[in-house]
Structures are given as C-alpha cells and as structure tokens.
C-alpha positions as CSV (number, residue, x, y, z in Angstrom):
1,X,13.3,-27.8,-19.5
2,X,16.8,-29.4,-18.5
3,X,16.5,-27.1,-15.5
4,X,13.3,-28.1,-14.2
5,X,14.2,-31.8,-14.7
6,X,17.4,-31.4,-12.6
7,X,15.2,-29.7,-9.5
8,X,12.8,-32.8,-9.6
9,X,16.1,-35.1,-10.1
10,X,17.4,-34.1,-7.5
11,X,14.2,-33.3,-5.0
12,X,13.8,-36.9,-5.6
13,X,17.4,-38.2,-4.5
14,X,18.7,-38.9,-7.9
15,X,22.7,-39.6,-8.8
16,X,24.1,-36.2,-8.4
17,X,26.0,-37.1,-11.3
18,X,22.9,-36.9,-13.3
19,X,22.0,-33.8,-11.8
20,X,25.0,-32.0,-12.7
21,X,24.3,-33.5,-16.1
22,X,21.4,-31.7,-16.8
23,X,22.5,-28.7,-15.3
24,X,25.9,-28.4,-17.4
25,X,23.8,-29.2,-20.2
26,X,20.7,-26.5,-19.6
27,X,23.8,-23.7,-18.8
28,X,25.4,-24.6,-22.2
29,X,22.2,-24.0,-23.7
30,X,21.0,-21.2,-22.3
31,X,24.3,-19.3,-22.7
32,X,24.9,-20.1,-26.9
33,X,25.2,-17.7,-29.3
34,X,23.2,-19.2,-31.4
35,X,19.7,-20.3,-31.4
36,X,19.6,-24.1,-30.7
37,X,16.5,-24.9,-33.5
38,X,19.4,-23.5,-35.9
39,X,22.6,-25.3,-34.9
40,X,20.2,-28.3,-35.3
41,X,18.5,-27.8,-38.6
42,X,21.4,-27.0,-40.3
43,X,23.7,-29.5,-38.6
44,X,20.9,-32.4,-36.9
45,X,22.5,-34.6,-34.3
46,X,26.5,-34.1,-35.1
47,X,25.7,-30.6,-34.6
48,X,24.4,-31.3,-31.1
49,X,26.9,-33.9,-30.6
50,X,29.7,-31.4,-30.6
51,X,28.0,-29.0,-27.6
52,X,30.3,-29.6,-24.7
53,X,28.2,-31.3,-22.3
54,X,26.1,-33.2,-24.4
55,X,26.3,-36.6,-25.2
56,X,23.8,-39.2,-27.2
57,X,21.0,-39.3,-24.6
58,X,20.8,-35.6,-24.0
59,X,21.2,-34.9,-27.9
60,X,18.0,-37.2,-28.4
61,X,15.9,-35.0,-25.8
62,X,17.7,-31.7,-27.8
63,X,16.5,-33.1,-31.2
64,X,13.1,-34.1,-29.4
65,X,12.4,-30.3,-27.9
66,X,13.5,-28.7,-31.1
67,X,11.1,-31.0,-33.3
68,X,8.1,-30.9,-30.9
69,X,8.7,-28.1,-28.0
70,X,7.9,-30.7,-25.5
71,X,10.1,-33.5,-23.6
72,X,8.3,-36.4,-22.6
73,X,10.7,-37.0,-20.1
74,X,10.3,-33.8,-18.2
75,X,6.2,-34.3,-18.7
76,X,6.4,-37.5,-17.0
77,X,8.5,-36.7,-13.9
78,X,6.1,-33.6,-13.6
79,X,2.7,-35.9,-13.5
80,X,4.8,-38.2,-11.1
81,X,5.0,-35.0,-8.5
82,X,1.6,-34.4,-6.4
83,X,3.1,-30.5,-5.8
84,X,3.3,-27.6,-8.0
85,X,7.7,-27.5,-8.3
86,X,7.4,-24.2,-10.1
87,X,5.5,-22.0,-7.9
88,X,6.7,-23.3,-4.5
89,X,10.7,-22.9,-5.9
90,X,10.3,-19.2,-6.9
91,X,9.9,-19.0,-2.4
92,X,13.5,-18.1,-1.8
93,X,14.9,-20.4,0.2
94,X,12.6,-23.3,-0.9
95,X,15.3,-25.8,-2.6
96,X,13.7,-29.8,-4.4
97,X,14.9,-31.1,-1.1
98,X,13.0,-28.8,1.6
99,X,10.3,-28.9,-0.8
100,X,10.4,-32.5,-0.5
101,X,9.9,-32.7,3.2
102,X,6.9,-30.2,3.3
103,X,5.3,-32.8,0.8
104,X,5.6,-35.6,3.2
105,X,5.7,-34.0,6.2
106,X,2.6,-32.0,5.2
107,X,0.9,-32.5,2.0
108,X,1.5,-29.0,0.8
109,X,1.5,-29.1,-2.7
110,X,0.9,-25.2,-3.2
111,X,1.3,-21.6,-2.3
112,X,-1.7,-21.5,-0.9
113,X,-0.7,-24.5,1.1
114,X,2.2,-23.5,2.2
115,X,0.7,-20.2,3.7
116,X,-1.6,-21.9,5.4
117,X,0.6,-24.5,6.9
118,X,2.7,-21.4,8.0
119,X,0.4,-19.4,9.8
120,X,-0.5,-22.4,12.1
121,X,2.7,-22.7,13.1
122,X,3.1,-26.0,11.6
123,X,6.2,-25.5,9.4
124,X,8.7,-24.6,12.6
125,X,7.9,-28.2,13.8
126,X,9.6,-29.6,10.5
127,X,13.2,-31.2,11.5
128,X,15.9,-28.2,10.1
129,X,13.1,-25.4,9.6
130,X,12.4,-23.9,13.0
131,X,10.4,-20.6,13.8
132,X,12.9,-18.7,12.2
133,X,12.5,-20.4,8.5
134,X,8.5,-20.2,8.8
135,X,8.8,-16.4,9.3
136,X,11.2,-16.0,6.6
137,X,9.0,-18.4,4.6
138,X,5.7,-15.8,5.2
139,X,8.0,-12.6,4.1
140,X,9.1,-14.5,0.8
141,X,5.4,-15.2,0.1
142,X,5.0,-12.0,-0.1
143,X,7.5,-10.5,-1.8
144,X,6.7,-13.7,-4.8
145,X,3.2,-12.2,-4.8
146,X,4.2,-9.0,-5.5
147,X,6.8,-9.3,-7.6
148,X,5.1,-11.8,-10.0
149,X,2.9,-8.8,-11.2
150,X,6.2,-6.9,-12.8
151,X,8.2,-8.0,-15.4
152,X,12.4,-7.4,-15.8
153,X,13.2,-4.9,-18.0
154,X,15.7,-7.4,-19.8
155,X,13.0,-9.5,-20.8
156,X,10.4,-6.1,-21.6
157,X,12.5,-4.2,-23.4
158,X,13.3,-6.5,-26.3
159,X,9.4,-7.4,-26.8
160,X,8.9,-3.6,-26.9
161,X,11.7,-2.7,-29.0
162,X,10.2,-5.1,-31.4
163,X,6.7,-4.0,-31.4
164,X,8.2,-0.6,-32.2
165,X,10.2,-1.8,-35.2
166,X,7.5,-3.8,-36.7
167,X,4.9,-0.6,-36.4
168,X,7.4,1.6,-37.3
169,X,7.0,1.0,-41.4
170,X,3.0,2.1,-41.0
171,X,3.4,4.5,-38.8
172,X,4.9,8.1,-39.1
173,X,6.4,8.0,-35.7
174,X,6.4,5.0,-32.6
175,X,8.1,4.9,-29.6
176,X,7.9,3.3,-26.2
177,X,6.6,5.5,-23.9
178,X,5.7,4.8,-19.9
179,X,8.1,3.0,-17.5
180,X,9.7,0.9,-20.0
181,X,10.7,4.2,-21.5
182,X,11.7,5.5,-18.3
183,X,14.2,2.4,-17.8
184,X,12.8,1.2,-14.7
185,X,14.1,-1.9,-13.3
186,X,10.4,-3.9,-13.9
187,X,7.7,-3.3,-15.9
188,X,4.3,-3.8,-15.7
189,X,2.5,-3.5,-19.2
190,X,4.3,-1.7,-22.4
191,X,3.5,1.5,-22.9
192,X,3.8,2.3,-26.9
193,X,3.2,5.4,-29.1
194,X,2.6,6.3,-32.3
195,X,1.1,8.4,-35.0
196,X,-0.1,8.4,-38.3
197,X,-3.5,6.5,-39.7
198,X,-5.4,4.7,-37.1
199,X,-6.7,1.8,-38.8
200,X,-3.2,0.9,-41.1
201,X,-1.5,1.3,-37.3
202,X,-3.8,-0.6,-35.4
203,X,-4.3,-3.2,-38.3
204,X,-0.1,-3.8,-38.0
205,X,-0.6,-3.9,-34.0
206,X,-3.5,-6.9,-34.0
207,X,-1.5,-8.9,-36.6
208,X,1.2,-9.2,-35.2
209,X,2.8,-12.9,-34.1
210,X,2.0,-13.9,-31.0
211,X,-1.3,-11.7,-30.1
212,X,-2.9,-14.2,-27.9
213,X,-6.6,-11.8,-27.5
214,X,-7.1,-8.4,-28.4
215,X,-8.2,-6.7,-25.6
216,X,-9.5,-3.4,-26.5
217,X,-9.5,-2.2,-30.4
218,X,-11.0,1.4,-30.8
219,X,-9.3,4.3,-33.1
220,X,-6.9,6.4,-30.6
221,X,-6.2,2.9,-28.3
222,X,-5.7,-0.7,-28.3
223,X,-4.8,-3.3,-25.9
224,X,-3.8,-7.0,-26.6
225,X,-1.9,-9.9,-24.4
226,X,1.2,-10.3,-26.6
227,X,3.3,-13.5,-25.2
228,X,1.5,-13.1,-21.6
229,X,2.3,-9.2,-21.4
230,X,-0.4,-7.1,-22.0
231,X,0.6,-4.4,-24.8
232,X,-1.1,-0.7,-24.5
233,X,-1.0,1.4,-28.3
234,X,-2.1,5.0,-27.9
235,X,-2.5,6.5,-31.4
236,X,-2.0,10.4,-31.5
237,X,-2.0,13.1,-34.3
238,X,1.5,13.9,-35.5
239,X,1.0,17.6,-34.6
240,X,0.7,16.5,-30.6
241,X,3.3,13.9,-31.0
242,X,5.6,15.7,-28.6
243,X,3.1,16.7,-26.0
244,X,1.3,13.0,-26.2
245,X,4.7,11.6,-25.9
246,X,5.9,13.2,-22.9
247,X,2.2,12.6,-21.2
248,X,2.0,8.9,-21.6
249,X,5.9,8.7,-20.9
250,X,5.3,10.2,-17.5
251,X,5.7,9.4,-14.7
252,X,2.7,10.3,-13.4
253,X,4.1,12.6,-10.4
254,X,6.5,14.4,-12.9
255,X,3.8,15.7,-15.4
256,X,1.9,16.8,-12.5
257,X,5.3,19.2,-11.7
258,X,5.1,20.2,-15.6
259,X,1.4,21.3,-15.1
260,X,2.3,23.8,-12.2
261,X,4.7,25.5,-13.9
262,X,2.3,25.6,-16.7
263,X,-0.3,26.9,-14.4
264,X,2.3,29.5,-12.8
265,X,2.7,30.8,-16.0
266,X,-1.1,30.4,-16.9
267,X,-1.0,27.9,-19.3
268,X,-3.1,24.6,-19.2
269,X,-0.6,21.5,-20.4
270,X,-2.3,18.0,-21.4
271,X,-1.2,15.3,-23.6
272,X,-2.6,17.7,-26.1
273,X,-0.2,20.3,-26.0
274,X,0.7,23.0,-24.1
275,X,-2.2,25.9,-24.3
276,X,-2.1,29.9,-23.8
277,X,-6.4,30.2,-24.2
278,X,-6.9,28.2,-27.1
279,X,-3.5,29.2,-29.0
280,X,-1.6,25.8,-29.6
281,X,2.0,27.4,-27.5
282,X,4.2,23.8,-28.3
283,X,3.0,20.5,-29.2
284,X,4.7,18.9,-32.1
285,X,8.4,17.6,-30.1
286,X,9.1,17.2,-26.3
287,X,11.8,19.2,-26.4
288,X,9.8,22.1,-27.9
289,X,7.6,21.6,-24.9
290,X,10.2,21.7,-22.6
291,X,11.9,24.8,-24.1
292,X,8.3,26.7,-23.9
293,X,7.8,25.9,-20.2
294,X,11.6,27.7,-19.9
295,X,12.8,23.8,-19.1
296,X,16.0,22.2,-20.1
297,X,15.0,19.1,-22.1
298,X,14.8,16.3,-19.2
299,X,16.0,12.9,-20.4
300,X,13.3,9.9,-19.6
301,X,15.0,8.3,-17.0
302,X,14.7,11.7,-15.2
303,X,11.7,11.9,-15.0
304,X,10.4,11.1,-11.5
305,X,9.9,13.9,-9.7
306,X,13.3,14.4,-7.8
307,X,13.7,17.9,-8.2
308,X,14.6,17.7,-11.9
309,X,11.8,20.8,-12.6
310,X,14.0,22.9,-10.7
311,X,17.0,22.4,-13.1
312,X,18.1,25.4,-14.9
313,X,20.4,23.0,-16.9
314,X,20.2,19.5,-17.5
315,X,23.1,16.9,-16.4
316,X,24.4,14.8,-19.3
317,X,23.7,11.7,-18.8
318,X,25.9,8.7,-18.9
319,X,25.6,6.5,-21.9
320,X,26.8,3.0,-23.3
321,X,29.3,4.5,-25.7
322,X,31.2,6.4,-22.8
323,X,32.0,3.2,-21.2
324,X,35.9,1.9,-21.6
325,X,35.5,-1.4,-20.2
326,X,34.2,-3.5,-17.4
327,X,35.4,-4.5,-14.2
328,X,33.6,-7.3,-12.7
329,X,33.9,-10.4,-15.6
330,X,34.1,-14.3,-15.1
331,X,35.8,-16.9,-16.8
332,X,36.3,-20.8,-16.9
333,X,38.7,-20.8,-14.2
334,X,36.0,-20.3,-11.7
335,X,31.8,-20.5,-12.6
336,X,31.9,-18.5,-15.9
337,X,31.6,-20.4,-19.1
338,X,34.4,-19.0,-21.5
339,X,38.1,-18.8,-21.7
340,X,39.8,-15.5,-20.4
341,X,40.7,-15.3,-23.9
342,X,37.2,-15.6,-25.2
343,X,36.2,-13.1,-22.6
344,X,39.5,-10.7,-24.0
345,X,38.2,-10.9,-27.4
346,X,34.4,-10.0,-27.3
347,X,35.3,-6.9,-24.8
348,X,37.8,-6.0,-27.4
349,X,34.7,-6.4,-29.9
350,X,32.7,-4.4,-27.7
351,X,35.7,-1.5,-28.9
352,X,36.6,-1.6,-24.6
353,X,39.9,-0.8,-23.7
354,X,40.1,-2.7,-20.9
355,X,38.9,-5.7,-19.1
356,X,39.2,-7.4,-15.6
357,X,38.4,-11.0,-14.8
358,X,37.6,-11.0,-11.2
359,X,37.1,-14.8,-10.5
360,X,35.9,-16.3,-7.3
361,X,38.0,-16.9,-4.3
362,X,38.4,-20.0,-2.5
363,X,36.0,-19.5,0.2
364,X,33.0,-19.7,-2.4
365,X,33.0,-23.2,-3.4
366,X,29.4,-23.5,-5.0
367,X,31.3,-21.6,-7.9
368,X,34.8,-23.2,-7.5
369,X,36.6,-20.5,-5.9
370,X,40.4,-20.2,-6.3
371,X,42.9,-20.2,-4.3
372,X,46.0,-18.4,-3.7
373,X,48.2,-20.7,-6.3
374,X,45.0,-20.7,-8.8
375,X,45.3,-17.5,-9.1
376,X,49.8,-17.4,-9.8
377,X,48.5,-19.7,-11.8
378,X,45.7,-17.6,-13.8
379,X,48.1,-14.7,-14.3
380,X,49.9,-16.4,-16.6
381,X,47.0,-17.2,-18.8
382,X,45.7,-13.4,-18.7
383,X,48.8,-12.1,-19.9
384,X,48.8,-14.2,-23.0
385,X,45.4,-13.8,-23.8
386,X,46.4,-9.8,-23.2
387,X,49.4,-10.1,-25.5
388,X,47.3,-12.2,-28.1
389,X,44.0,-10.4,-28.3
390,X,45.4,-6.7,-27.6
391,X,43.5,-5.8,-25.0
392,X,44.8,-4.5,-21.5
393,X,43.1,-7.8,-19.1
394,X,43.5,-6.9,-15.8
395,X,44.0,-9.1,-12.7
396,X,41.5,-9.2,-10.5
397,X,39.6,-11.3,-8.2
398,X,35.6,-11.3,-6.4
399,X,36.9,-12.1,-3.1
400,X,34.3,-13.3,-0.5
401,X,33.6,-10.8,2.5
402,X,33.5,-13.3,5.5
403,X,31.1,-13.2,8.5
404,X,33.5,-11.5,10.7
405,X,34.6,-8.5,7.8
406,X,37.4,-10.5,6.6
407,X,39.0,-11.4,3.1
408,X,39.0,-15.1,2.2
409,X,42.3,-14.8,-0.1
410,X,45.8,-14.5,1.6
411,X,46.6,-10.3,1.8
412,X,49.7,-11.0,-0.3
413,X,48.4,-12.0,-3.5
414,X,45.1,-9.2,-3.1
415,X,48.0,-7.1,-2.8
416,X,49.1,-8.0,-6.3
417,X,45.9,-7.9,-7.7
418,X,44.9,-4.9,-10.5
419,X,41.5,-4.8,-9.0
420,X,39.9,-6.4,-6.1
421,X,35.8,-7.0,-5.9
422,X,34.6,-7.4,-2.7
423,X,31.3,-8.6,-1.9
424,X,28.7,-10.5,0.6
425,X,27.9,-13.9,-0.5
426,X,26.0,-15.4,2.7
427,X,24.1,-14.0,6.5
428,X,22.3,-12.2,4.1
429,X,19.9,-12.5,7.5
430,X,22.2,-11.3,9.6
431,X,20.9,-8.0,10.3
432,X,22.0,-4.3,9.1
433,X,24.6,-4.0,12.2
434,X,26.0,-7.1,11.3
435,X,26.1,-6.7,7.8
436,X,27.6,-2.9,7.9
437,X,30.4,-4.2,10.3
438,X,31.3,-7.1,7.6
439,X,31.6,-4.1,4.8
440,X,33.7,-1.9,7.2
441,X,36.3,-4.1,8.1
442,X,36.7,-5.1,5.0
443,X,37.1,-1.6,3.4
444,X,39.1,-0.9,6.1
445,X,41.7,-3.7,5.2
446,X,42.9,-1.0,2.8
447,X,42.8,-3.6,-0.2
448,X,39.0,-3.3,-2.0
449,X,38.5,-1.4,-4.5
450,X,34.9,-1.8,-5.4
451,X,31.9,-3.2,-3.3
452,X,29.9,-5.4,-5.8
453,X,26.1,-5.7,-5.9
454,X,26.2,-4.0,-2.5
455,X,22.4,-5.4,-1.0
456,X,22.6,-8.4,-2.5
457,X,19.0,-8.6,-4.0
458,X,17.7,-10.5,-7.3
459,X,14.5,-8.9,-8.8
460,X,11.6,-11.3,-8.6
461,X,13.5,-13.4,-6.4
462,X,14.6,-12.3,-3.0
463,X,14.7,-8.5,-1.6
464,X,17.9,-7.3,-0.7
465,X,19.5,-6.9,2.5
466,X,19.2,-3.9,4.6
467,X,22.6,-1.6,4.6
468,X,23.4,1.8,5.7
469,X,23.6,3.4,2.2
470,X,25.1,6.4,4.3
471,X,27.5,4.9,6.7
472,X,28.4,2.6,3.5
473,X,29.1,5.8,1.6
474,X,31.1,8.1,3.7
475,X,33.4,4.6,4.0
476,X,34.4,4.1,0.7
477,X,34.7,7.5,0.3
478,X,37.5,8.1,3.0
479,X,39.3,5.0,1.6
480,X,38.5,5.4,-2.1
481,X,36.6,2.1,-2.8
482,X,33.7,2.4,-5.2
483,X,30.1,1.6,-5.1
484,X,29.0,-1.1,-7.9
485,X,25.8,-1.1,-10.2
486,X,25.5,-4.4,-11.2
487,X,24.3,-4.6,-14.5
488,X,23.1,-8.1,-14.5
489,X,19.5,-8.0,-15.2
490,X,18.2,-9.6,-12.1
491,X,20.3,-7.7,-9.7
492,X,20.7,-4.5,-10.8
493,X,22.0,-3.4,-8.1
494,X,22.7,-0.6,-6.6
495,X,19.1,0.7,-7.7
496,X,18.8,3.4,-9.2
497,X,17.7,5.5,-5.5
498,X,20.5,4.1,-3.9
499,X,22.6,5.2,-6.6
500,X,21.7,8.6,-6.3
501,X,21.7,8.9,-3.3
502,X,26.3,7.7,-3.4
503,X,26.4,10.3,-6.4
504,X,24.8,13.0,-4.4
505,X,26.8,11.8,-1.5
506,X,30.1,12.3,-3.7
507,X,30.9,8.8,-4.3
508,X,32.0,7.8,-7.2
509,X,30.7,4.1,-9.1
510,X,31.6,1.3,-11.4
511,X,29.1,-0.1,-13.6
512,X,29.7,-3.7,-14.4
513,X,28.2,-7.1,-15.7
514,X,29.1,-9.4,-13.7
515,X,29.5,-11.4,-16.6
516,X,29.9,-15.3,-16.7
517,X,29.9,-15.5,-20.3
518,X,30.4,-13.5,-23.3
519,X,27.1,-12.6,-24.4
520,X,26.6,-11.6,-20.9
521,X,28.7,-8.5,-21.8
522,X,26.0,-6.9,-23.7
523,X,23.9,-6.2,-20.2
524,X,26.2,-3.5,-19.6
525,X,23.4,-1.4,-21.0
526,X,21.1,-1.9,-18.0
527,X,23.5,-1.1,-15.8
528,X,24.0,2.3,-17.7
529,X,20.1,3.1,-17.5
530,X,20.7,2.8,-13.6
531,X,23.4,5.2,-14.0
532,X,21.0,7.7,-15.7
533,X,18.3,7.0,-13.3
534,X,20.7,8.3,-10.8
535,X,21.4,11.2,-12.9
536,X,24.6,10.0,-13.1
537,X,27.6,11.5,-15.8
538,X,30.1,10.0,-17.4
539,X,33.1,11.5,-14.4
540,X,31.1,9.6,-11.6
541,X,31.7,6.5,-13.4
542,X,35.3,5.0,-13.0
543,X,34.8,2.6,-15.6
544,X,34.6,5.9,-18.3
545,X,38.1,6.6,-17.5
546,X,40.5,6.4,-19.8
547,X,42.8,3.0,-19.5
548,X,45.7,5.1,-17.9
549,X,43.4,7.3,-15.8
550,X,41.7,4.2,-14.2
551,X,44.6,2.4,-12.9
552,X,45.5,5.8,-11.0
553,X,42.3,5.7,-9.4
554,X,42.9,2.1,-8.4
555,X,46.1,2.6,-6.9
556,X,45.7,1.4,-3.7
C-alpha cells in the first residue's frame, strides 16, 4: 500500500521528500523479520514508533492497515486517478510520470488503451516518447500478457508446500507433483498428490482457509481457486503412488520418453503402473519404476526431456546443504538494508563459511554507489564485523559495466578487491553486438571474476536482453571469470537452459542472492533448483568450494 501511494505521489508532482517517505517506509516493511500485525499487537504504536523510517503520521496509517486492511489514504488518491496505475505500471518502462502524460496527452486510462493509442501511431508524437518508445511499448504489452498467466515460483512454492503439510495428517502420502515439482522458474496452477481415503482427503482440501470456489469435487480429483491460484488434487491408490507420481510430475515430453522405452521393451507404462500383459511389473515408488525400465532414478528437475533417458547413471545434483557461502550480498553502505555485520551474522547462521559484500560502485547512483574512498573506507568495517562475528567477509564490489566495456571503479582498488561482480546495469536496448562487446572488454580487463545476472531479465516484468550465451562462454572461460545464477526470485538468472548450456560448455558458476537484506539470504535455494535444472553438481559450482579452495580460484 505505501508503494502504490508513492507512484501516485509522485505521478502527481508531489515533494520528493514525501515520496522517499513512503518508499523508505514500504522497504522497511516489506523487508521485517517479523510480521507487522504482530510487532503491533503486542507492542501498538511505540512498537511502530521504533521502525526506522516511521514516524507519527505513518505509524497511524500502520496501526490503520493492521486494524482494518485498508488505508483510506491510499483509497482516496486511487478514486482521484481517472487511469488504472496498476496495470499500466507493470508495462516496463511505463514510470507515474510517463504515465502521467499519456493521461493528458491522450486519455488512456488502460491497457487496452494504451494498445490502441499505439498502433495508430499516436504515442511517438508524445514529447520524449518517439517511434522507438511506442515499439518498445507494443513488445512489453505483450510480454505483461503473457507473463500475467504464470506465477513465480517464490510466491507458488510456499502456498504448495502448505497445502501439502496441512493434507499430509489425512492423507497416507502428498506431494507436489507438476512444474512446481519440477522447480520451474513460473508456475501456472499447483499440481498436488496424494493417497489414502478420498472423501477424509478431499474433505481436508475444500476446508481449507482461503478456498475462494471449489471448482471441481469428485473422488480421484478436485479443483478450487485458493488465494487467486487455482489448486489441482489428484487422489491415487497407495499401491500406484509411485507410478501416479511420476505421471502427474511429468513433464509431459519426458513420460512420453519413459513410454518408448516401455514399449521397446513391450511394456505399456501409465499413471497406473508399469504393465507386462496384465502383471503389475512396478508401481508402488518412482524409483522402483525407474529401476524396472533399467533407468537410473532421475531427479524432478531433470525431467524435461534433454537426453536424461539416455543416462546410464544419474548426475548428483547440487543441493542447498553443499553451498559454503555466497558471493553477491548487499549492505547499508550502498542500497541494502542491514549492516555488514548483520549480513556476517545471519550467513554465519546459515552455517556459511564465507561471505562477500559486493556493494555498488559509484557509477550507479539510483543505489548510492561508492566510490574509490567509500570503499578504503568499508574495508575497515568488514574486517571488524569478520573479527567479531567469525566469519571470513570478503571484499568485494558489483561494479557497473559501462557502455563502452569499461569498469566504473578506479583499476587500483578492483585490484585489491577479494571478488569483483561485474554486471550491465543500462542499454539494455542496445543490441546483442553491442551488448557482447560491453561483456568482452570488460572480462578482458583481466579483473572480473563473476558476470552477475548475465541477461538482465526480471520474470513478469521485462525479458532479458539478447547475449551470445556461446561467445559469452568461451570468454570467461579463457580468462577464468564465472557465470552467475542469480538466485533472487524475479531474476533468476542465468535460466536454467542457459545454465546448461555454460556447464555443458565447461564453465564453471556461482550461485548467489543478490541479497539486500538478511532474509533475502534464504533465496539461495532458488538459485540451487536452477543449478539442478541445469544438471548441475556440486564441482561446477564455485561457491561449494571449500573457503581455502575458493580464494585460489579467485586469484586473479
């Protein structure tokens, strides 16, 4: 809510200082450890009070949203707008000021306005649009329409887990089971399983809190909309539960590969079990299944048809417990929220042996970038929160690729640095040539050691820049810089494809968070599935090295 009233606020040419206001005030928010309703309730106001950020005015609104889950404020500068704010800002590139002009330039008040007003070619005659913009502004609308039928994984994955928990008392087995299962990056409904007596399982699933409308109730399925996602339950017998589990995990082009080699061997295979005649062969666990068809059990996130039926042995996967630290963090010192001591001591929580903070450099100021001296400056403060938390903190830096392939931070201090992130913050539009030439020159500088979120994309928000994944990777090879997965749940990025595709190349990868505040540390796990979508093991991933094996590889 503070969000959406600092976009009108500011469409509308309010103080900036009230803008900034609101926004400090939503980040604090959005970014405690603890849910708001219960710092109030069990401290009221004084609680609030003692938020940084937050003074009477905005604790009244707090105190206001908790009580009723509504802010007057907000409703009223909404009903004093004559355009839909939320739908026309998820257009990349639309910010409260363009939309503004299109408003009284226009009257467009609405996607479907804005399409419209587009295609005639009336946008480009808008003072700072241009053809250009209205092109860009017709891609985007389509990318918003497709991407608002998918949902992140980050926000699926703990509705599903849930669903799973709370069936899991009435039911002998549940599981998620489809692409949430899978890991994939967005999700569009959950897939669950389980087995055991239909009507105490399907009486569980229909009661559950926040069933909007049951969709489809019958004995072996049932649908509902469950917070606006709709929610699939297939019900099996507990003698197919391994068969039915692998069917509905799919995907759909990888059980088709499982039936041929059934067939090959002349077996049928269905979500059934797998079937000599009408002798039951395996049925009751996937890997029982798997071992039948003479398979190595394949992992969910491997399953997606990319040869992994040809395996005689399966890889072994990366997972969370195999990483050592994480090498892409922010602090206070640039646009993260938290002390580097703060960000020492939940990584040591984490059990990591190592952490680097890898603020902004100067030439980013939208996230108060730091110069050479900042940085002197910063050292000192990361070795006493090293010395006092007990935890190796490493020196680092995200410096800023520049539009002609430089380094925006003096090649002195870089060269002091433990780990230097390099990455592409703007002429995301550029083109591919341009854009390849920026990274080469920059790896060539012989001072990155990791590319971070290497296309630049945000899921549901803007598709990524064109690169030359294979140019890309045969340069950080012969210079031995490393690819990032960026674990931060709306980039995640490298994808998984991508990913696989540097692994098979023989480049190696660091899977990071690109954390700006603590809790943002626990998204390493994303990044991880990525990894194991790209069939990636623990060796191909540099931050799985031990503390003493990792600064060797960083050596530049």
């Amino acid at each position: 809510m503070f969000y959406e009233v600092a976009e009108i606020l500011d469409m509308q040419g309010e103080n900036q200082f009230k803008v900034r206001a609101y926004k400090r005030a939503a980040r604090e928010i959005e970014f405690l450890p603890e849910e708001l309703s219960s710092i109030y309730k069990k401290g009221g106001m004084k609680a609030l009070l003692e938020l940084p950020g937050i003074g009477e005015a905005l604790a009244g609104k707090i105190g206001e949203m908790v009580k009723t889950g509504h802010l007057e404020y907000l409703e009223k500068l909404k009903e004093s707008l004559p355009m839909d704010m939320e739908a026309l800002g998820s257009v990349e590139g639309l910010g409260p000021k363009k939309i503004a002009v299109l408003w009284k330039r226009l009257k467009i008040k609405n996607l479907k306005d804005l399409e419209k007003a587009a295609r005639e070619g009336r946008i480009r005659k808008l003072p700072g649009m241009g053809e250009r913009t209205e092109k860009q502004i017709l891609e985007n609308l389509r990318f918003v329409k497709a991407a608002g039928k998918r949902m992140p994984l980050n926000v699926a994955l703990p509705l599903g887990e849930s669903i799973v928990r709370q069936l899991q008392g009435k039911a002998m087995q549940a599981s998620l089971a489809g692409s949430i299962r899978r890991r994939k990056d967005t999700i569009g409904d959950i897939d669950v399983l389980a087995a055991g007596d239909p009507g105490e399982i399907n009486q569980a699933f229909v009661s559950m809190a926040g069933i909007q409308k049951v969709l489809v109730k019958g004995e072996t399925k049932t649908s509902v909309m469950l917070d606006g996602v709709k929610v699939d339950l297939r019900i099996v017998k507990p003698a197919e539960w391994g068969s039915a589990l692998m069917y509905f995990t799919g995907s759909k082009d990888h059980n088709i590969e499982l039936r041929r080699v059934a067939q090959k061997k002349g077996w049928k295979l269905s979500e059934y079990g797998l079937f000599s005649g009408d002798k039951v062969l395996a049925s009751k666990t996937e890997k029982e299944v798997y071992k039948r068809l003479g398979l190595p059990y394949l992992e969910p996130e491997l399953r997606e048809d990319r040869g992994e039926t040809k395996l005689k042995e399966a890889p072994t996967l990366v997972g969370i417990g195999d990483v050592k630290g994480d090498l892409h963090v922010h602090s206070n010192w640039s646009d993260g929220n938290n002390t580097i001591e703060e960000m020492a001591s939940a990584a040591k929580g984490l059990g990591y042996e190592y952490l680097a903070i890898t603020d902004h450099t100067k030439g980013l100021g939208v996230a108060n970038g730091l110069d050479e001296k900042s940085f002197e400056n910063q050292w000192k403060e990361i070795e006493a929160a090293e010395k006092k938390v007990g935890i190796r903190v490493l020196k680092g830096c995200e410096v800023n690729i520049t539009a002609s392939g430089g380094l925006d931070l003096d090649r002195k201090i870089l060269g002091q640095m433990d780990v230097v992130v390099a990455s592409i913050h703007s002429g995301f539009r550029s083109g591919k040539e341009k854009i390849m030439q920026r990274y080469y020159k920059a790896i060539e500088g012989g001072l990155v050691d990791i590319i971070a979120h290497p296309t630049g994309r945000l899921i549901n928000q803007r598709a990524g820049f064109e690169i030359g994944l294979e140019g890309l990777v045969e340069k950080c090879k012969g210079a031995g810089v490393f690819l990032e997965i960026n674990s931060f749940p709306t980039r995640l990025d490298l994808n998984d494809s991508m990913a696989k595709g540097a692994l098979d190349s023989g480049c190696k990868v660091s899977v990071n968070t690109d954390s700006h505040h603590t809790s943002h540390l626990d998204n390493m796990r994303f990044g991880v599935f990525v990894a194991r979508r790209a069939w990636a093991t623990k060796d191909k991933v540099i931050n799985c090295l031990p503390l003493g094996k990792l600064e060797k590889a960083l050596e530049r």
